[in-house]
Short mmCIF file of the C-alpha atoms (twelve columns), coordinates in Angstrom:
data_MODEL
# 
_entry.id   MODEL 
# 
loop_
_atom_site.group_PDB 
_atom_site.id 
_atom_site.type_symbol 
_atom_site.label_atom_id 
_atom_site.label_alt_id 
_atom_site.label_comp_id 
_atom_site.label_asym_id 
_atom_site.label_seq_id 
_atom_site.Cartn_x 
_atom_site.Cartn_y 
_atom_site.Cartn_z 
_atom_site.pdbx_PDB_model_num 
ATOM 1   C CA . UNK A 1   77.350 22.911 126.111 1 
ATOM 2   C CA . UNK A 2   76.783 26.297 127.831 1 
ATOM 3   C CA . UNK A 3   79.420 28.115 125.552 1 
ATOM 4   C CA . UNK A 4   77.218 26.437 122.416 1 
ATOM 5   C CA . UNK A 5   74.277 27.581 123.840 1 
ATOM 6   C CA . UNK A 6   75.237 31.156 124.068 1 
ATOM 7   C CA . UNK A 7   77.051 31.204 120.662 1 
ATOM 8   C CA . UNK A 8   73.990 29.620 119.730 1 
ATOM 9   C CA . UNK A 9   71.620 32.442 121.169 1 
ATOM 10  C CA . UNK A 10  73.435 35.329 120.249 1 
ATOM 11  C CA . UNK A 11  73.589 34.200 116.347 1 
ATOM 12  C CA . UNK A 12  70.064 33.832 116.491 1 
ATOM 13  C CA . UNK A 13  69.596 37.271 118.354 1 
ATOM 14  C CA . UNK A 14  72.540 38.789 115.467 1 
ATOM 15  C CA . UNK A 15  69.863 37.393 112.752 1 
ATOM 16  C CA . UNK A 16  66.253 38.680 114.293 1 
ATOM 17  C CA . UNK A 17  67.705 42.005 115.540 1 
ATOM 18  C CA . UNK A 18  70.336 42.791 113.193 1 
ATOM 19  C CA . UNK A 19  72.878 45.417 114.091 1 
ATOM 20  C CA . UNK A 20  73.329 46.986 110.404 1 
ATOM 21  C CA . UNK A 21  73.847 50.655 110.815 1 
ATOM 22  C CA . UNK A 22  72.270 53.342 109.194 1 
ATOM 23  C CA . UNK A 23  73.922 55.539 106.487 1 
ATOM 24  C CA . UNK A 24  73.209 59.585 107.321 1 
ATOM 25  C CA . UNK A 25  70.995 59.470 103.720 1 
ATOM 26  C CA . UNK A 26  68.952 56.258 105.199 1 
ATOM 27  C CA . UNK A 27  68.052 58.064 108.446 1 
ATOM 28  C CA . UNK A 28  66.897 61.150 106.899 1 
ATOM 29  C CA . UNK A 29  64.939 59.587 104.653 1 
ATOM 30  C CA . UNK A 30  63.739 57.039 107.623 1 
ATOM 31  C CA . UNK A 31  62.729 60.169 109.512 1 
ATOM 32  C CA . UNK A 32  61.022 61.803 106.578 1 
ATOM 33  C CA . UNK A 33  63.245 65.231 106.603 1 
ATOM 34  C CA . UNK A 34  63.352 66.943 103.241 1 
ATOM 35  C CA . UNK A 35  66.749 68.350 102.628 1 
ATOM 36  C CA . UNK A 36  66.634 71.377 100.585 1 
ATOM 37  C CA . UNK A 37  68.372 72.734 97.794  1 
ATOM 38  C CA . UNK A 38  71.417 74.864 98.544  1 
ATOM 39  C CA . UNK A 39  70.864 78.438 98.699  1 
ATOM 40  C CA . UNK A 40  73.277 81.030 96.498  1 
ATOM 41  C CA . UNK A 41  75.699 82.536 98.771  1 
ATOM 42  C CA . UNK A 42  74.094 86.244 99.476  1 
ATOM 43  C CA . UNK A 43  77.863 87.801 99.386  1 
ATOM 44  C CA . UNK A 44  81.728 87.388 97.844  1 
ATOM 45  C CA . UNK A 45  82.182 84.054 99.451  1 
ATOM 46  C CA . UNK A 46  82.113 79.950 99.185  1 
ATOM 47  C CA . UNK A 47  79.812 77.797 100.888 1 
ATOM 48  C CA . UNK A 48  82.636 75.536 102.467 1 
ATOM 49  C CA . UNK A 49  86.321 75.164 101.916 1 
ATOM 50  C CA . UNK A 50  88.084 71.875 102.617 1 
ATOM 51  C CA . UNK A 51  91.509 72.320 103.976 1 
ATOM 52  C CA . UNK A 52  93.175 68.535 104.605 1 
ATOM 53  C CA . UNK A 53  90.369 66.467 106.352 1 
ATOM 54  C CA . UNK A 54  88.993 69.318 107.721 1 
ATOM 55  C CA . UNK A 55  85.628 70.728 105.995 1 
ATOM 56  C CA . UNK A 56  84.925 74.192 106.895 1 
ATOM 57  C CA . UNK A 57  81.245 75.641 105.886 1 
ATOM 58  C CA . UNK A 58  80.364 79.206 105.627 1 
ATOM 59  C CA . UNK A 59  77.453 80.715 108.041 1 
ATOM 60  C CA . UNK A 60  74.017 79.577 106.596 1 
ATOM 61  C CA . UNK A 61  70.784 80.455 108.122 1 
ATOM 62  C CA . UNK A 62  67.111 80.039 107.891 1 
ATOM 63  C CA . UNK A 63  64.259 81.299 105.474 1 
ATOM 64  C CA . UNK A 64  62.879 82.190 109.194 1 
ATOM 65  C CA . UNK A 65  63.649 85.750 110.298 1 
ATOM 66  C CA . UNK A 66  62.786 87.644 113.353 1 
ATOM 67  C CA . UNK A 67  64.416 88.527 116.737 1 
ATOM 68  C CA . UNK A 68  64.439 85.661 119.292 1 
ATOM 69  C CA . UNK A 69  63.292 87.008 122.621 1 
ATOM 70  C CA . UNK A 70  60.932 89.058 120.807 1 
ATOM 71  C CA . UNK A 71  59.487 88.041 117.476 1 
ATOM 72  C CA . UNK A 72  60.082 84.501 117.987 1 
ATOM 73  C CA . UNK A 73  59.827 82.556 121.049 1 
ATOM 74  C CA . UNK A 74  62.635 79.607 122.202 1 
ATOM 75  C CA . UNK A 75  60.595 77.217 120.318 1 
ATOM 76  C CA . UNK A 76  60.586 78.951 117.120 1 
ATOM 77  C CA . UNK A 77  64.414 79.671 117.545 1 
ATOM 78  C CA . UNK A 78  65.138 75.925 117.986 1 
ATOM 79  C CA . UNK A 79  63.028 75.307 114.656 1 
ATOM 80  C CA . UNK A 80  64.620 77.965 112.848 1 
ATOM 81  C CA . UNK A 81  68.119 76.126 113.990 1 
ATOM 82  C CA . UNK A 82  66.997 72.841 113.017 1 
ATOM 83  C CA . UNK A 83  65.919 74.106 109.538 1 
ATOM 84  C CA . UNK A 84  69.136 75.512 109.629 1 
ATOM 85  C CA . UNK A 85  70.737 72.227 109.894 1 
ATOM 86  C CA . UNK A 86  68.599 70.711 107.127 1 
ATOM 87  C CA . UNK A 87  70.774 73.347 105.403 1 
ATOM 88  C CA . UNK A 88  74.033 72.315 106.739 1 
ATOM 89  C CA . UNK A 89  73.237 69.155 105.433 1 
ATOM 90  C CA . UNK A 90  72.637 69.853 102.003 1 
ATOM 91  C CA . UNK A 91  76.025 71.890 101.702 1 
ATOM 92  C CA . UNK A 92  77.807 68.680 103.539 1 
ATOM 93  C CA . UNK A 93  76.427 66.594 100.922 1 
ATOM 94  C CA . UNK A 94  77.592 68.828 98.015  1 
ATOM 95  C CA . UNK A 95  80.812 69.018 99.506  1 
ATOM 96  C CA . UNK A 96  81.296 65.283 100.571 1 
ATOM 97  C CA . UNK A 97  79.440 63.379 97.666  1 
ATOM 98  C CA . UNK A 98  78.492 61.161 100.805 1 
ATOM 99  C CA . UNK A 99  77.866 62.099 103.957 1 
ATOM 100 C CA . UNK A 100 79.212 58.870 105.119 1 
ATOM 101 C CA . UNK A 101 82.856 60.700 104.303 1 
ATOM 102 C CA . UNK A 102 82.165 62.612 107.364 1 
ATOM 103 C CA . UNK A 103 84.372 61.084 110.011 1 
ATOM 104 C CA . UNK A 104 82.938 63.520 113.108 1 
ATOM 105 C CA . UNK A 105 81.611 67.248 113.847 1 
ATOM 106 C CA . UNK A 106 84.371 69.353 115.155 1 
ATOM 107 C CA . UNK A 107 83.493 72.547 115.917 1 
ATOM 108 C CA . UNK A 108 79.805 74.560 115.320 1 
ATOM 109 C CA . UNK A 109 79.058 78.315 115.855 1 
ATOM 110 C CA . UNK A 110 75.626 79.188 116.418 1 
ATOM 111 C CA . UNK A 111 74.864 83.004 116.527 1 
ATOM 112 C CA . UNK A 112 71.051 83.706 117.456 1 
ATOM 113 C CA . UNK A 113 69.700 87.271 116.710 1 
ATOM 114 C CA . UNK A 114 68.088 87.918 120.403 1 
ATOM 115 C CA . UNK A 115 67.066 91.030 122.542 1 
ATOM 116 C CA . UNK A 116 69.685 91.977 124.599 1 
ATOM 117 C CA . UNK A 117 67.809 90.165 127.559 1 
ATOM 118 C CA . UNK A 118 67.228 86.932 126.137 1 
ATOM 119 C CA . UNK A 119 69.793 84.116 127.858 1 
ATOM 120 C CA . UNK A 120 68.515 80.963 126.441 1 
ATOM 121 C CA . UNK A 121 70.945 80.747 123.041 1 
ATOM 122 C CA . UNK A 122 71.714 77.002 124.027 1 
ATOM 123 C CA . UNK A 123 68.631 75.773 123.864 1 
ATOM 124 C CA . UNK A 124 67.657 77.665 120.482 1 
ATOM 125 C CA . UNK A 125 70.850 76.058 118.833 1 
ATOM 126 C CA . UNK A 126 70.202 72.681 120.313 1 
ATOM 127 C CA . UNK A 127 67.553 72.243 117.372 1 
ATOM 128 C CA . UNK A 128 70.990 71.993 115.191 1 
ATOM 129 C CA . UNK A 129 72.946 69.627 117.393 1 
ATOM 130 C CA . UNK A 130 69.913 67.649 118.216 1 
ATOM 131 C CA . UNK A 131 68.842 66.851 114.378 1 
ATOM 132 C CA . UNK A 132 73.061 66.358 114.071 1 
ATOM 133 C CA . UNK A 133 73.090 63.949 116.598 1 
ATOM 134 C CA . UNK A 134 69.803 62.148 115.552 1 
ATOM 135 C CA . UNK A 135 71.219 62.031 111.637 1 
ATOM 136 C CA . UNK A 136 75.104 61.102 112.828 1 
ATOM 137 C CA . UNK A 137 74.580 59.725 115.846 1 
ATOM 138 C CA . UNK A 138 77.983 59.820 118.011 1 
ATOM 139 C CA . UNK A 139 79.628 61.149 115.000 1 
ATOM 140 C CA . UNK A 140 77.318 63.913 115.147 1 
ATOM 141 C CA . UNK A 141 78.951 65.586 118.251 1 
ATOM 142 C CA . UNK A 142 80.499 68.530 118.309 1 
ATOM 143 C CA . UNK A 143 82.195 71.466 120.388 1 
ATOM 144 C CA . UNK A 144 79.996 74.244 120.138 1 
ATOM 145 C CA . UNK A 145 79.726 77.806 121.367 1 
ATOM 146 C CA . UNK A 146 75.840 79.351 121.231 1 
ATOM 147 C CA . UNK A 147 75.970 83.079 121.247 1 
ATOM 148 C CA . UNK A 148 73.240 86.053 121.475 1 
ATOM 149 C CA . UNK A 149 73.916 88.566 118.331 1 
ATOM 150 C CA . UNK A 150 72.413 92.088 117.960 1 
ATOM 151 C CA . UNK A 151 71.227 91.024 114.116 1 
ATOM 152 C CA . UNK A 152 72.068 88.996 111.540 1 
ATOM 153 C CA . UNK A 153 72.224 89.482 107.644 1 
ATOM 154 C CA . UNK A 154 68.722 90.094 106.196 1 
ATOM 155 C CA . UNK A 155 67.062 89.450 109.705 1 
ATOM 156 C CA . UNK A 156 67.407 85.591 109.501 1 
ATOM 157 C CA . UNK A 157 66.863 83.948 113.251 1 
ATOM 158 C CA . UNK A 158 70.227 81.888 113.429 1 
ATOM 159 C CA . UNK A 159 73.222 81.453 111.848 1 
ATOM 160 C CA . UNK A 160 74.927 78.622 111.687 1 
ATOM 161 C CA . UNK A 161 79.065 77.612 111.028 1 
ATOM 162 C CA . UNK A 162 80.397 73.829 111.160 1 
ATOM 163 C CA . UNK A 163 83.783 72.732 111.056 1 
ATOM 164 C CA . UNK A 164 83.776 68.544 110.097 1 
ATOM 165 C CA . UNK A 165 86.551 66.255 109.429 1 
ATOM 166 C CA . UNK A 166 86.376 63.952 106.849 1 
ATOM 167 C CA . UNK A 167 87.808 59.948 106.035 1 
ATOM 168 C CA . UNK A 168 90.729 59.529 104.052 1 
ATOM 169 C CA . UNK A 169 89.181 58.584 100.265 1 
# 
């Protein structure tokens, strides 16, 4: 009787609260982010090349420019980031057709044009791993090194690299 009960309880739970998860495309649109268009490569290169499973994307950065530390504060830095991954995504769904394909985040560079004083890189880049997370939840995850640069191609804030692997078709 107990085991029917429980069985019981838990089918009705499955049915109120179901446990269907969210594509990448659903939660974007769930949150309301606007993924823009792709940007033309400013130089002689590719936005990604996939190699195997593994997806490698080129640097992209923000239409935000300035120097973190002194044109733009932490805050602004972690925007400029984020935007940066609104980016990312775009290119990962031009490359992928689906951004479901993407088994995890391997690897991310983030390079953040700072003073030479400024320290607080991590927590600029975080607005890219925390919008990664939030769209690909544990998939999302990723190795990542956060780095102070002296400048960065036409002044942009951040810069951004990814390295994903992708599901066998």
């Amino acid at each position: 009787m107990k085991i029917t009960f429980l069985f019981s309880l838990l089918l009705i739970i499955g049915l109120v609260f179901p446990t269907t998860a969210q594509t990448p495309e659903e939660k974007i649109q769930q949150l309301g982010l606007q993924v823009p268009e792709i940007s033309q490569p400013i130089a002689n290169y590719v936005k990604w090349k996939q190699v195997g499973n593994l997806l490698y994307l080129a640097g992209s950065g923000p239409k935000i420019y300035g120097k973190v530390g002194a044109d733009l504060s932490t805050e602004e830095g972690y925007a400029a980031a984020k935007a940066t991954g609104l980016e990312i995504i775009a290119v990962l769904q031009a490359a992928t057709g689906d951004l479901g394909r993407i088994k995890q985040f391997v690897k991310v560079l983030g390079m953040v044009n700072c003073t030479p004083e400024y320290t607080a890189q991590p927590a600029v880049i975080n607005g890219f791993s925390d919008l990664m997370v939030t769209v690909f939840g544990e998939k999302g995850k990723h190795a990542r090194s956060a780095v102070g640069v002296g400048s960065l191609p036409n002044n942009m804030a951040v810069e951004i690299e990814v390295i994903v692997e992708l599901e066998n078709k």
